[in-house]
N, C-alpha and C positions, 0 to 999 in steps of 0.2 A: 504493500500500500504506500509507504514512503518514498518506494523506488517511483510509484507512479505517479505520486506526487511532486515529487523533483523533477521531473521528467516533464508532466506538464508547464512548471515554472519555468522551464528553462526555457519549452516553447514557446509559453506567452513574453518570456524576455525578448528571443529572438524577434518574436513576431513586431514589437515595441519598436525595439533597434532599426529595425528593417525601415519601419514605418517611419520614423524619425529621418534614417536616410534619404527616403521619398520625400520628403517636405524638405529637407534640404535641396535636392534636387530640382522640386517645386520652385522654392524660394530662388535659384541660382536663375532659375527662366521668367523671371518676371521683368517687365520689360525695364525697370530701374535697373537691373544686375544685367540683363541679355546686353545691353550694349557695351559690356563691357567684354564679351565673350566676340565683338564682329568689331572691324573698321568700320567707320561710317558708310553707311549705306546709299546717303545721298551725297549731292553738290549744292552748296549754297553759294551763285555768282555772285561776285560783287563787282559788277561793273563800273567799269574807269568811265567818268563822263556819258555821253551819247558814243563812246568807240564801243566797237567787239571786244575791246580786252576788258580782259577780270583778271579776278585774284580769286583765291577761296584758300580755304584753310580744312586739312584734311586729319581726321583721326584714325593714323593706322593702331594696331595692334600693339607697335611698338612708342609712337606717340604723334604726337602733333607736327605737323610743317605747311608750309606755306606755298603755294604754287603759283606763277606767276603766267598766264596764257596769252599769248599774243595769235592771233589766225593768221595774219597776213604773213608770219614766221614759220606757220604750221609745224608748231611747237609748245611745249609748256614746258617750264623750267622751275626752279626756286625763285620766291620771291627777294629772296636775299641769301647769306651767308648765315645757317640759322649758328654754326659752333662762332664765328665770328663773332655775330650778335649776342651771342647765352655769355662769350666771356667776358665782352666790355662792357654787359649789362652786369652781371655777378661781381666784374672789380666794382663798377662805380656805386651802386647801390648798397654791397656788400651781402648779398642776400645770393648765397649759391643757386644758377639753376642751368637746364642743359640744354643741345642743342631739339631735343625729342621733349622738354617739357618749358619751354618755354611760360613762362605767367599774362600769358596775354590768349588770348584768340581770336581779335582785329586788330586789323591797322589802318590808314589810309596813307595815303604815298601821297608828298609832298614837295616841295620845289622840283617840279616835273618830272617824278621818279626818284629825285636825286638822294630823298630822306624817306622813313616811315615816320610816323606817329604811331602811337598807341598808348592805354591806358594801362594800370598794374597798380598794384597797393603796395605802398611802402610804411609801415610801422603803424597799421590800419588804416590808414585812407588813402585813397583812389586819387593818383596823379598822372597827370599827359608826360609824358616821354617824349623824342625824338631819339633817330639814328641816323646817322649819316652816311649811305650807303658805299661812297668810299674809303672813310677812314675808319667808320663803324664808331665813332666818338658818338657816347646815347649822354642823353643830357636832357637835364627836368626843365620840361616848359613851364607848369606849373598844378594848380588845381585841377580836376576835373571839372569842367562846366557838368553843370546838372543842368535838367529842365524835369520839374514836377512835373507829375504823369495827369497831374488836374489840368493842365494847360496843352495849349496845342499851337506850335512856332509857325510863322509864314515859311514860305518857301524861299524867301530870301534870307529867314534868319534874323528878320528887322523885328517883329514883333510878335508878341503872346499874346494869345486869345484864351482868358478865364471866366469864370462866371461869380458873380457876387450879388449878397442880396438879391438874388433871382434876375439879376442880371448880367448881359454879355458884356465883360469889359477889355480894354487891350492896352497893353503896356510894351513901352519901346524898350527892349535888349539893350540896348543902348543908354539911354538917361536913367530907366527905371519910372519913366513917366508915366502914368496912367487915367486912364480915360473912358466911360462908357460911351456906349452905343446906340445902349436901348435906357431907359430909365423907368417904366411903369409896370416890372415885373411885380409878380406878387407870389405870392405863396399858392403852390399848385396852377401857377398859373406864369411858370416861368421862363424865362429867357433864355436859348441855348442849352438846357438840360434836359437829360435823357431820362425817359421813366426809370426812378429808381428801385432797386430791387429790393427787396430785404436784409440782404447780402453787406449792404453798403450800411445802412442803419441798424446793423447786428455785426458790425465791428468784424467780419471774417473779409468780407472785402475792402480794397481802396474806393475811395470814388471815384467815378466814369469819368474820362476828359468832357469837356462839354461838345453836344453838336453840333460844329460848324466845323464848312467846310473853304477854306483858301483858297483863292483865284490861283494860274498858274504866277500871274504876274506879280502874286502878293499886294496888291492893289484893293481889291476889293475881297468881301467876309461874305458870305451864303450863312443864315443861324435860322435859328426857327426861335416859334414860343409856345408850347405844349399847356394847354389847358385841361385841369384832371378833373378841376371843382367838382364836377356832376358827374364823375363817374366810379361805379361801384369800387368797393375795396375788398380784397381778401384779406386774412388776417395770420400772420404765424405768431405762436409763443413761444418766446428763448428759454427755455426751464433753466437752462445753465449762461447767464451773460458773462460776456469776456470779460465786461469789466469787473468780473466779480459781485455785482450785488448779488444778496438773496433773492430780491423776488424774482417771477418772471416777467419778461421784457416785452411787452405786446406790440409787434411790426405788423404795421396796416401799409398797403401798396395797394395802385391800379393793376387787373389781373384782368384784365377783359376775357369774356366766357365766349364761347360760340351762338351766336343766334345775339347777344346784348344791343340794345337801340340805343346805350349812348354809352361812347368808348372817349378815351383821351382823342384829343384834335390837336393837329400840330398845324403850326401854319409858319409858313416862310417867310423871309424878309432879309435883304441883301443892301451891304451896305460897301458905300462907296467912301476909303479911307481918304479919297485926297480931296474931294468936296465938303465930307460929313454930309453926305445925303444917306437916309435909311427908307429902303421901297420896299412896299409890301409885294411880294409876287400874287398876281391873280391868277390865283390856279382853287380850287377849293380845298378846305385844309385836308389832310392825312388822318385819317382815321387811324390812331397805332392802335396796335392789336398786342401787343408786349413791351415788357420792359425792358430798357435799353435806349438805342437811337431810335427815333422815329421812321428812318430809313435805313434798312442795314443791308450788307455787304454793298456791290459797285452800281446802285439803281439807281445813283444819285451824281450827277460829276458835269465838272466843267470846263469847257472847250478849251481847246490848245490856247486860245487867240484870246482869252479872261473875255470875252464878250457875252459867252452864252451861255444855258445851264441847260442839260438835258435832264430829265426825270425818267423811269421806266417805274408804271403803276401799276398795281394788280389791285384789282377793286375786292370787295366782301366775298370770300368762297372763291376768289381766283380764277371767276366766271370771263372777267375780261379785264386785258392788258393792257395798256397805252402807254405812248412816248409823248411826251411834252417836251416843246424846244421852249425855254423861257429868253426874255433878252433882260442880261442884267442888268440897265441902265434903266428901262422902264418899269420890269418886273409885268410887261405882258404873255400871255401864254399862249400858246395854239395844241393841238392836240395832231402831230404829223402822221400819226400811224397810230392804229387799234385793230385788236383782234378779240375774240370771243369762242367761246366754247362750252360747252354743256357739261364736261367733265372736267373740269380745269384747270389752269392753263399757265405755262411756266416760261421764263426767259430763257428756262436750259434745266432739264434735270438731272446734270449728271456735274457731281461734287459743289454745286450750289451757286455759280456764278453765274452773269449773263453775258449768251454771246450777243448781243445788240452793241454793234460798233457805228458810230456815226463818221463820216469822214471829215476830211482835214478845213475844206470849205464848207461843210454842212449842207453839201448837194443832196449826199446819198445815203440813205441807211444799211444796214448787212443788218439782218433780223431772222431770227431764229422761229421754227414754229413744227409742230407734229400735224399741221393738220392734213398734210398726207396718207397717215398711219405712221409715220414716222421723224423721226428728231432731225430737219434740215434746213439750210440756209437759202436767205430771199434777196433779193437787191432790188431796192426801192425808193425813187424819187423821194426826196426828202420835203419838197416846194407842195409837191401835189396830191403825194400819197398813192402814188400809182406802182405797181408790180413792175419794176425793167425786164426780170426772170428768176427764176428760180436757179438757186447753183450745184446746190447739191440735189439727187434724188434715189430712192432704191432701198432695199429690204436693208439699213444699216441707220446706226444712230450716229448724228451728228455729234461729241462729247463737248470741246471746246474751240471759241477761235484764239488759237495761238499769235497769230503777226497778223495784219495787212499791211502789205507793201501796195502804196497806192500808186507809185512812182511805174512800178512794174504791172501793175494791173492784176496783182494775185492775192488770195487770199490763203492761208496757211491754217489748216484746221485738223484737231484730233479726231479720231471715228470709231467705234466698237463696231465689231459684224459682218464687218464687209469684205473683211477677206476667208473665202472658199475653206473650208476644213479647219479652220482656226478657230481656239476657244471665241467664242461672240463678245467675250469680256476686257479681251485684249486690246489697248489700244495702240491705234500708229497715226504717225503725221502724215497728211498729204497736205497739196496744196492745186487751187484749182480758180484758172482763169474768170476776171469778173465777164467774160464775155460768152461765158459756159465753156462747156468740153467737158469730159471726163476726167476725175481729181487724177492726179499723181502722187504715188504712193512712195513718198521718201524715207518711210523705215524698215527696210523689209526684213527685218530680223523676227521670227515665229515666237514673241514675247510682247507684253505687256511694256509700252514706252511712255515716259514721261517727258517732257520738255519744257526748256526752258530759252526761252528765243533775247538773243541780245537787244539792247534798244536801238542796234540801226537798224537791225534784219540781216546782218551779211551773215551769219551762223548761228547755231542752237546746241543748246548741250540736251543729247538723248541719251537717256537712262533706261536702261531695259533691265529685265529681267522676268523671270517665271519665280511660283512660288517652290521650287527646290531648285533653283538657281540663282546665285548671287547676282547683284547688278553686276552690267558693265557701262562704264559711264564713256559716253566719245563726245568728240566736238566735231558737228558736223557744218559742212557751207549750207548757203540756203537750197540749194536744189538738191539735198540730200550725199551728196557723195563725204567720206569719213576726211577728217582733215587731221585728227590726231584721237588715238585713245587716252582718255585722263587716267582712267582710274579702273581697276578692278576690285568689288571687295572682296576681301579675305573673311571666310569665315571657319579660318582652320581652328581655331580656338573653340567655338562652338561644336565643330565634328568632332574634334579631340572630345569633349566627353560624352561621344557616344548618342547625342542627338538623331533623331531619325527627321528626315525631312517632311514638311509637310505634304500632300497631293489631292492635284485639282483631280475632280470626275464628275462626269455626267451622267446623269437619270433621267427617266422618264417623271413625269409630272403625271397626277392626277389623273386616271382616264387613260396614258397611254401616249397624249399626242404630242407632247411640247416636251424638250428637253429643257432641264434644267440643273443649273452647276452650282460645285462646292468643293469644299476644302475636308481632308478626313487631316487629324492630329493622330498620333500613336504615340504611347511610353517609349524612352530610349531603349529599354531594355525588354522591349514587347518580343512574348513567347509565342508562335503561330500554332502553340500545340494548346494554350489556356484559351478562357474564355474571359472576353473584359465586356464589361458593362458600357455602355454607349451614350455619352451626355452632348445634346442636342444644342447649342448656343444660339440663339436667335435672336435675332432684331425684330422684325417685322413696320419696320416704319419706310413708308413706300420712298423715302426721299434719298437714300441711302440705300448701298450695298453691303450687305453683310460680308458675304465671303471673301479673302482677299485675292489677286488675279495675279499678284508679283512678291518677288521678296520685298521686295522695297518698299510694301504698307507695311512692314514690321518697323518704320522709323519715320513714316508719315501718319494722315488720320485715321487709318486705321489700325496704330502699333497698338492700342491697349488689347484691340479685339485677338490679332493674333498670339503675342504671351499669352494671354491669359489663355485663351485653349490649347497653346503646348503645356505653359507650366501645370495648368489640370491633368491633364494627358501623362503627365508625369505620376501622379499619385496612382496610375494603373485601370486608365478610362480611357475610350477611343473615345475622341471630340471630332463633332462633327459642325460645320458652317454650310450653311444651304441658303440659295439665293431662289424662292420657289414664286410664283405668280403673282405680279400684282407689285414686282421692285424694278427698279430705272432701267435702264440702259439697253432696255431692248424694244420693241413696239408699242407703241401705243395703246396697241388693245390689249397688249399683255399687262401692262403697267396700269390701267385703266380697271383690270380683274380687283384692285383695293378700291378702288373709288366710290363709297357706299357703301363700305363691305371690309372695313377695317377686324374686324373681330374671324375674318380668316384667317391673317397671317401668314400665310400660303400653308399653314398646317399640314393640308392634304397632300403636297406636296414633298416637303421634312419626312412623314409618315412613308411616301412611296420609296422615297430615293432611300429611306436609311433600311425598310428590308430590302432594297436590290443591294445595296450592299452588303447585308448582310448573306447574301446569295453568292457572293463575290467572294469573301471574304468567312472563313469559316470561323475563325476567333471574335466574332461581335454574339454578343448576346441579347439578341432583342426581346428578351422577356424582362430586363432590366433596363431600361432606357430613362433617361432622367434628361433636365431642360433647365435654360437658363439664363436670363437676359436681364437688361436694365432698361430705367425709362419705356422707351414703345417695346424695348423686349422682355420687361417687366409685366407688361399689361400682356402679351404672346404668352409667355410661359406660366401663367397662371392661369389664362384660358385653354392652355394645353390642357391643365388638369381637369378643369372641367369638361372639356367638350369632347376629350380623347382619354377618358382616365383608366382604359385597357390597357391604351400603349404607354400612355407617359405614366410614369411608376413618382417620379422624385422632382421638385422643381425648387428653385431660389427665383424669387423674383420680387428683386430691387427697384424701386422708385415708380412703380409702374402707375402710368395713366388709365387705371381702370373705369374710370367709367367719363368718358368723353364730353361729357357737357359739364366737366370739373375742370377739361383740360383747355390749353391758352389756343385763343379763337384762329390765332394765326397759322398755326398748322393742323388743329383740329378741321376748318371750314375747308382748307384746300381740300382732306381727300374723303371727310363726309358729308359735305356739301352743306348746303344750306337750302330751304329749313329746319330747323333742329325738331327731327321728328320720330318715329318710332322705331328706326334706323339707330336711332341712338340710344334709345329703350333695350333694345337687344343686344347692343354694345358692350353694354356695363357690367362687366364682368362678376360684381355681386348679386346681378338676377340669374346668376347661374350658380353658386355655390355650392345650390345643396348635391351637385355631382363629385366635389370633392369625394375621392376614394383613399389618393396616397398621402406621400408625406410634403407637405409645403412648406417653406420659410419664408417669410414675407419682412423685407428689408425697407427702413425708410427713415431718411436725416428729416430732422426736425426742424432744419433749416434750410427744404428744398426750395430755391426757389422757381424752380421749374416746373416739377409737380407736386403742386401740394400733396404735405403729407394726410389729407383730406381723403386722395382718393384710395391710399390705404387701408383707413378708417372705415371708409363704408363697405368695405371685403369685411375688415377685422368683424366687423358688426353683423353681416349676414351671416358669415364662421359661425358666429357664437349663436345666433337663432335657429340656424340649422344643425345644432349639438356637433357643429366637426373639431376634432383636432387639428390644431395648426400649431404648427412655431410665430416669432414675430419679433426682431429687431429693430427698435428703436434709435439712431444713436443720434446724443445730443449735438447741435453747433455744428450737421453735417448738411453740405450744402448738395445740389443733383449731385453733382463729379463727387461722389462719395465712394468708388468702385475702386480707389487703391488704395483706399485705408488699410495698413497692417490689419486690423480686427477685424473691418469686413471682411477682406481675403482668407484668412483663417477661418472664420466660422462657414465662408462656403465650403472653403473644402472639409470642413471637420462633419458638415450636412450630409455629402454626396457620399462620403468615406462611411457615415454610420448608415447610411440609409439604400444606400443603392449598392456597394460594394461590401457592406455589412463587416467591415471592418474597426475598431477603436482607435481613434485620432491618437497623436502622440501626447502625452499627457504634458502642459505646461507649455510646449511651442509658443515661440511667439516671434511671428515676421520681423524682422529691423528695417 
């Protein structure tokens, strides 16, 4: 009996150790530790002037250096002499360092090449340097300038634009003189500020710069004035304030709902610094729909020549778009271009920018639209609003426009799909005549390309890669031919410990008829003779792709998504990413399958593709399948459990927008339209609850300001009427982006690990 007792201790010991090892191994792949295991993955230019040449600064394996690109040399070299530099920096300062770790990671080149600049701390604070690249003599300039992140500098550098007493004021660089703009701000009723979050007045955040936006000439200010008086407020409680008082701290903000008849109003008014005239633009105000700018990312911007201001509008539910050309001088408007659509309707949906480029005289437009059936480019009198032609057309989605060169008559664009036997996810550049013809396909490498176009157009830096193959980064001229390879990454560091690559596949969809693609994760040390549990990652929000198509989203927007399904993958789970019916990048009709119909998620989709792989693949066990997202794949993998509680056994689902007429009007209306009607009844994911079968954990910061932790609550509260078991994590002073908290991270995996692989977490772990 003793013998058999020691015997089992000794097993539960091992079993401990092992497990512990696996969290280590976990912990080593999360994307804060992973880049320490690859060279940098991307290229960050920094372009000299309006020339092709850059600089960039590269992290190998072994450390940092500096590379200096010239095209018209068809060459890249060092930016300098970095052991030259590491020693006359280490005499002068007295602070050892080397040529690989250099205390800087910009610079700017100065008396025409002749010196760098750059910033570094000496005996805590942040001071400008000089070097001098022949004699290598570095020498302190002085302070660092700062500029507060509250402010926002002209383009010349002359003056700062802040906002005070609800007013837009600007102060000269120079004298330190200051001056308002506007004078009759009022409270809720202000000048140049952006809706604020709760974030901001719960001390986790800075505050917003204000919104306005500088002429090219620095001459004239674009500011708005956002009126909230009358419109509704949600409310968070800070149970824990930063500044330490006991009670709790009641943040009330504008949260506009889907279907609300009075939302904040932003109205514009551009002001002319060399007169001091301030003009109101006649356009009708901005209904915001969130907190923040009233206008966000590039829908707002102004002409080469400071004369003009373009706007790109998308009305209530995203039914219909318009271009507004404004003149700044008068602050008159016209409306040059509008489109419309029943299912609605986007400047571009693929990574969230707009291809609408207006040209250099404000003759013509280039304007983006699916109303083909799919995502392509228009060219269009700007005067008249008439069609010249269509540029692109064909079974392929338009991604982005990268350059036009108007000089040459061409337009330079990204595309998924269009090339024959190729993942449909992949992108490559062409580029194709404003006079039509058939685009010209400048990347022809069988991988996912990224680009990055110089500001003249003579070259581009293409970064490819697939998702088990590293990038390779080139500098190519503008008609696609290679002009130098910059960089390969290295990711021997990461193969050394035994990492297994991630892999793209394709499945059938629903039904049979539509292929649809994804990413499978494995354990490094995956047995093809066991059987491992299968945990489904999902998003489900149609704006966005889940799955990633390159290595290079493990160091762009999509790095958290991929760690985090290797480092799982590592605790002894195959992870799975499925991009299923109803997400971007491919047709219209296909992307249009969410439109009123959010609460599928492509589910049916997930469910077909993960048994054919399990068909494939004899080591998945899909009678153990477990699920797991945040935000919109918060509100997916809770509706897993309910709507599929045969297949999905196990779910975590963080910050989710359960029930949609809780959530912000601005991406609720685009893909469940408006009116807010019984569509959104069936949405809510606590009028399903009582199908709960498995085990759930429902995550959510108390300081979302994205989803309230409201629509938590009203899951938490159907759980409990329908006598289910649940988990339910609270955590104080956490805002949406709560998903790398050490704690959070741990308690998922400690979820999956007791519940789906029926294993005991390591006792005590705790993430750094």
């Amino acid at each position: 009996m003793e013998t058999t007792m020691n015997l089992a201790r000794e097993q539960k010991s091992a079993a401990a150790a092992n497990m512990w090892q696996r969290y280590v191994r976990a912990e080593r792949l999360l994307a804060a530790n992973a880049v320490n295991l690859t060279s940098d993955l991307l290229i960050q230019p920094n372009w000299i002037g309006d020339s092709d040449r850059f600089w960039y600064c590269w992290k190998s394996l072994a450390g940092l250096r500096f590379v200096l690109v010239d095209p018209t040399m068809r060459e890249s070299m060092p930016a300098f002499d970095h052991k030259r530099l590491a020693a006359a920096l280490s005499q002068t300062t007295g602070s050892p360092c080397t040529a690989a770790q250099l205390p800087f990671s910009e610079i700017e080149f100065a008396e025409d090449g002749g010196s760098i600049e750059f910033e570094i701390e000496v005996e805590g604070k942040s001071e400008r340097w000089s070097c001098d690249l022949e004699s290598y003599a570095c020498a302190r300039i002085g302070e660092s300038p700062t500029v507060a992140d509250d402010v926002l500098r002209s383009s010349d550098g002359h003056w700062e634009a802040f906002t005070r007493d609800h007013n837009v004021w600007l102060r000269s660089v120079a004298t330190g003189e200051e001056r308002a703009i506007a004078t009759d701000g009022a409270e809720k009723n202000d000048y140049g500020e952006q809706l604020l979050s709760p974030l901001t007045t719960g001390g986790i955040d800075d505050p917003p710069p204000p919104f306005v936006k500088w002429s090219p000439d620095s001459g004239k200010l674009l500011f708005c004035r956002v009126d909230q008086r009358e419109a509704p407020q949600f409310h968070l409680v800070q149970s824990v304030p930063r500044d330490g008082s006991l009670r709790p701290a009641l943040h009330s903000f504008a949260y506009p709902l889907p279907g609300d008849e009075v939302l904040p109003l932003a109205y514009l008014f551009c002001a002319n610094l060399n007169s001091g005239a301030v003009t109101a633009v006649d356009i009708d105000p901005i209904e915001v729909q969130y907190h923040g700018p009233p206008v966000y990312g590039d829908g707002l911007w102004w002409s080469a020549d400071s004369e003009t201001i373009y706007y790109v509008r998308q009305g209530r539910g995203y039914f219909r778009i318009d271009l507004s050309v404004i003149d700044a001088e008068t602050g008159a408007a016209r409306i040059a271009l509008s489109e419309e659509s029943g299912s609605g309707i986007d400047p571009s949906v693929w990574r969230g920018t707009s291809n609408v480029r207006i040209f250099a005289d404000g003759s013509r437009v280039l304007w983006y639209s699916q109303r083909d059936g799919w995502g392509h480019l228009y060219l269009y009198d700007a005067d008249s609003g008439e069609l010249i032609r269509q540029l692109t057309a064909g079974a392929y989605e338009v991604s982005n426009v990268e350059y036009v060169d108007e000089a040459a008559a061409l337009i330079y664009f990204t595309a998924v799909g269009r090339e024959a036997n190729r993942d449909p996810y992949y992108a490559h550049l062409y580029r194709v005549s404003l006079a039509g013809g058939e685009p010209e396909l400048l990347t022809p490498e069988d991988a996912d390309h990224t680009i990055a176009f110089a500001p003249g157009g003579g070259c581009f830096i293409d970064n490819y890669s697939t998702v088990d193959q590293a990038p390779v980064i080139l500098l190519r001229a503008a008609d696609g031919s290679i002009v130098c390879e910059l960089e390969r990454a290295d990711i021997s560091a990461l193969e050394a410990t035994g990492w297994q690559k991630p892999e793209r596949f394709k499945a059938k969809a629903r039904a049979g008829s539509t292929d649809v693609y994804g990413v499978i994760f494995r354990p490094s040390d995956l047995d093809p003779e066991a059987q491992y549990p299968v945990i489904d990652y999902i998003y489900g929000g149609p704006q966005a792709i889940q799955a990633p198509a390159a290595f290079a989203d493990a160091a762009r927007e999509r790095e958290k998504n991929f760690w985090e399904a290797q480092s799982l993958a590592e605790l002894g789970f195959v992870v799975v990413m499925i991009d299923g019916l109803g997400m971007p990048g491919r047709s219209k009709a296909q992307h249009d399958h969410s439109y009123r119909n959010l609460p599928d998620n492509g589910l049916p989709d997930h469910i077909s593709a993960i048994r054919q792989l399990a068909d494939r693949f004899d080591y998945l066990d899909i009678s153990r399948v477990g699920i797991f997202g945040h935000s919109a794949g918060g509100y997916a993998s809770c509706r897993a459990m309910f709507a599929y509680p045969d297949f999905y056994k196990v779910a975590v689902s963080s910050a989710g927008n359960h029930d949609h007429r809780l959530d912000k009007a601005t991406w609720v209306e685009r893909y469940m339209g408006l009116p807010v009607g019984e569509h959104y009844v069936f949405s809510a994911n606590q009028n399903h609850a009582q199908n709960l079968q498995g085990k759930l954990l429902l995550i959510h910061g108390d300081m979302d300001e994205n989803v309230h932790v409201a629509s938590t609550m009203v899951v938490v509260d159907a759980l409990i009427k329908a006598n289910k078991d649940f988990d339910l994590l609270i955590m104080p002073n956490q805002p949406h982006d709560c998903t790398r908290h050490p704690y959070f991270v741990r308690r998922r995996w400690d979820y999956f690990l007791r519940h789906l692989l029926g294993a005991d977490p390591p006792a005590g772990y705790q993430i750094q």
